[in-house]
C-alpha positions as a Markdown table, in Angstrom:
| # | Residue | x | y | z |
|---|---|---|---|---|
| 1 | Unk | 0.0 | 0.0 | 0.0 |
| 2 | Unk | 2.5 | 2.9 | 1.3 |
| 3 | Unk | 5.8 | 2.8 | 1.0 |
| 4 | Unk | 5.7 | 3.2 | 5.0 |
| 5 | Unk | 4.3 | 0.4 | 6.5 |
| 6 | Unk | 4.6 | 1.5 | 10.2 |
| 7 | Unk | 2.0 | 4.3 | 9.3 |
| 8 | Unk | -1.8 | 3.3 | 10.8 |
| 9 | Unk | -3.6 | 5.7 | 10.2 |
| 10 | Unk | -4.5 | 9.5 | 9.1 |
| 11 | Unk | -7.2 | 11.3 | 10.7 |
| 12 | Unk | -8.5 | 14.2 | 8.4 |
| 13 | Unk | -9.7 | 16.9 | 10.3 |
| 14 | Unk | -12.1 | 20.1 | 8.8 |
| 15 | Unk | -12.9 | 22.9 | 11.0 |
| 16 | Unk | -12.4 | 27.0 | 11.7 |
| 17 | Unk | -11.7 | 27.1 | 7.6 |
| 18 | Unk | -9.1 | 23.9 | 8.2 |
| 19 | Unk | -8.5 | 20.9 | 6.4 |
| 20 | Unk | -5.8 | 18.8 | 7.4 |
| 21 | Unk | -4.6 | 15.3 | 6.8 |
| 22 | Unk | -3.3 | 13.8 | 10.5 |
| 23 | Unk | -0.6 | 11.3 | 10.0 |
| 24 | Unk | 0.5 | 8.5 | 13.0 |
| 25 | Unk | 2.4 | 5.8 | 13.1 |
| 26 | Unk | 1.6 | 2.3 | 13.8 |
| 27 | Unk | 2.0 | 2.9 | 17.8 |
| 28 | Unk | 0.1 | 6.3 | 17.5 |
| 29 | Unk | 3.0 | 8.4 | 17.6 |
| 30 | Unk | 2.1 | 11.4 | 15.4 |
| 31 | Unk | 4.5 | 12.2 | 12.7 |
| 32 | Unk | 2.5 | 15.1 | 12.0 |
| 33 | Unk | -0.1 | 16.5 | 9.5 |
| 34 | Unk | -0.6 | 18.1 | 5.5 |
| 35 | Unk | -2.4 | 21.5 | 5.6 |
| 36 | Unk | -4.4 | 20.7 | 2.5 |
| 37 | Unk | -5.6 | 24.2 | 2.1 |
| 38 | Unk | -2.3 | 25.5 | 1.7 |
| 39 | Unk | -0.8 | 22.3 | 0.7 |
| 40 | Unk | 2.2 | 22.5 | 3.6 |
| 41 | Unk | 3.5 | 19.9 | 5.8 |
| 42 | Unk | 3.9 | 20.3 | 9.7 |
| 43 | Unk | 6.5 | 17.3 | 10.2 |
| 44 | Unk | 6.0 | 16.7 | 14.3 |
| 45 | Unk | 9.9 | 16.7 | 14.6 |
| 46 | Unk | 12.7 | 17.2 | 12.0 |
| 47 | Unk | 13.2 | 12.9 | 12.4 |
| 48 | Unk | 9.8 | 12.5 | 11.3 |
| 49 | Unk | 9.7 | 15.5 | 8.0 |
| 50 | Unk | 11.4 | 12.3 | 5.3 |
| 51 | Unk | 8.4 | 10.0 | 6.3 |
| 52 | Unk | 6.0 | 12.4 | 6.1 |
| 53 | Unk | 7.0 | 14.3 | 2.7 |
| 54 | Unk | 6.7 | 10.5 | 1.5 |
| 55 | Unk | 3.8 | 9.3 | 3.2 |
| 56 | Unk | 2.0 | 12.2 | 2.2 |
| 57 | Unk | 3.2 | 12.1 | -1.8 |
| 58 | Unk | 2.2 | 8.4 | -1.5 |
| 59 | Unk | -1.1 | 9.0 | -0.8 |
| 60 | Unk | -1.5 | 11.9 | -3.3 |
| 61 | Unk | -0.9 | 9.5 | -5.9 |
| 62 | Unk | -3.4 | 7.1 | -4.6 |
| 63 | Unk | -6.2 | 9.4 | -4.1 |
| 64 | Unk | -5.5 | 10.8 | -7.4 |
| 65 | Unk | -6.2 | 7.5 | -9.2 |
| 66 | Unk | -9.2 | 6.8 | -6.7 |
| 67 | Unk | -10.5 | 10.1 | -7.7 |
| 68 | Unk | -10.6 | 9.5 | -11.3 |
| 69 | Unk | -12.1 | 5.7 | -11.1 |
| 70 | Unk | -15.4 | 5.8 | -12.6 |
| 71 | Unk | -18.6 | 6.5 | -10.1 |
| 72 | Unk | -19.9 | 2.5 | -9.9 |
| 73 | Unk | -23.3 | 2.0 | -10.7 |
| 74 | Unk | -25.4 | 0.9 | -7.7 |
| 75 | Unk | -27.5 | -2.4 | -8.7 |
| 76 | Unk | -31.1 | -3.5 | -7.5 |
């Protein structure tokens, strides 16, 4: 799936005009979180930037090509 295994989870989060993508790894330490509005990263510590820039470029791609899948037609 990502090229970072040890990443669980992301927790979007939209509020106050916000809409960021949380990041965590795989024993909830947070690695930090992509202001999609202005399209930044907030590493939580300089260790952490390299797996987030990649993380997040990972899932770019992925959403990218979920995005342009066809709508599926619901059946009866």
């Amino acid at each position: 799936m990502f090229a970072y295994r040890r990443v669980m989870y992301t927790h979007p989060w939209k509020r106050f005009g916000h809409d960021r993508l949380y990041v965590h790894l795989d024993d909830e330490t947070s690695i930090g979180y992509w202001d999609r509005t202005t399209d930044e990263l907030h590493p939580a510590s300089a260790k952490h930037a390299e797996t987030l820039t990649t993380f997040i470029a990972e899932w770019r791609k992925q959403d990218a090509v979920a995005s342009s899948a066809p709508p599926q037609t619901a059946t009866a």
